[in-house]
C-alpha positions in Angstrom: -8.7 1.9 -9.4 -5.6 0.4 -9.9 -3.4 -1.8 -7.0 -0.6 1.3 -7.6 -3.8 4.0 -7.1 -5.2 2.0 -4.4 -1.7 1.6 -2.2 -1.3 5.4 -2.9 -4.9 7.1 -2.1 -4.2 4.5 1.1 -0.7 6.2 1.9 -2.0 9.7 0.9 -4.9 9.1 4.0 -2.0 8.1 6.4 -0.2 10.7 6.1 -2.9 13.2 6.3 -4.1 11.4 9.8 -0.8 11.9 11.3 -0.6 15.5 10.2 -4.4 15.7 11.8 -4.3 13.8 14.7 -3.3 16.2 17.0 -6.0 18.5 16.4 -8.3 15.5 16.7 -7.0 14.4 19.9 -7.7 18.2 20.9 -11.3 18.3 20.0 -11.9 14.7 21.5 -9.1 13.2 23.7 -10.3 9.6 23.5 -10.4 9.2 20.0 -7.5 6.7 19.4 -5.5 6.9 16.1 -6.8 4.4 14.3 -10.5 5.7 15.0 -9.2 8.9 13.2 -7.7 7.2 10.7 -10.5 5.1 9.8 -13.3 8.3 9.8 -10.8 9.7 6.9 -10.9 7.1 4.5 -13.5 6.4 2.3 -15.6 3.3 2.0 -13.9 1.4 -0.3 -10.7 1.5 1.8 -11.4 0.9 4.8 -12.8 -2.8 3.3 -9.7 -3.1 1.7 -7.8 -2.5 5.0 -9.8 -4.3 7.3 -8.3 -7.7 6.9 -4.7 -5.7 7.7 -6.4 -4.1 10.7 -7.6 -8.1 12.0 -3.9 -8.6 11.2 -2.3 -6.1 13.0 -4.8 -6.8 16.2 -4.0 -10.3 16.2 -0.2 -10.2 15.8 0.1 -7.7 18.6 -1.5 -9.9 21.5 
C-alpha cells in the first residue's frame, strides 16, 4: 500500500470512529475514544500509528 493509500484508509477509520463513537460510548460508557478508534483499524495501522499515539501522549503532559 502506498504512503497516499495508507494516510487515506487512516483518515477513512477516523472519520468512521467519530461518526461511531456515540453509539460506542452507549453500549460501554468507559470506552475512551482512542480505545474505539484503535478496535476499528486493522493491524497494519495501528503499528503505523503507534509511534504518533507515544507522540501525542508525551507532548500532552
Amino acid at each position: 500500500m502506498s504512503g497516499n493509500e495508507q494516510v487515506l484508509v487512516e483518515m477513512e477509520t477516523f472519520l468512521l470512529a467519530i461518526a461511531s463513537y456515540a453509539d460506542r460510548v452507549a453500549s460501554d460508557p468507559k470506552v475512551t475514544f482512542e480505545e474505539h478508534h484503535v478496535s476499528l483499524m486493522g493491524p497494519v495501522s495501528r503499528a503505523a500509528c503507534e509511534p504518533l499515539a507515544k507522540a501525542a501522549r508525551v507532548g500532552s503532559r
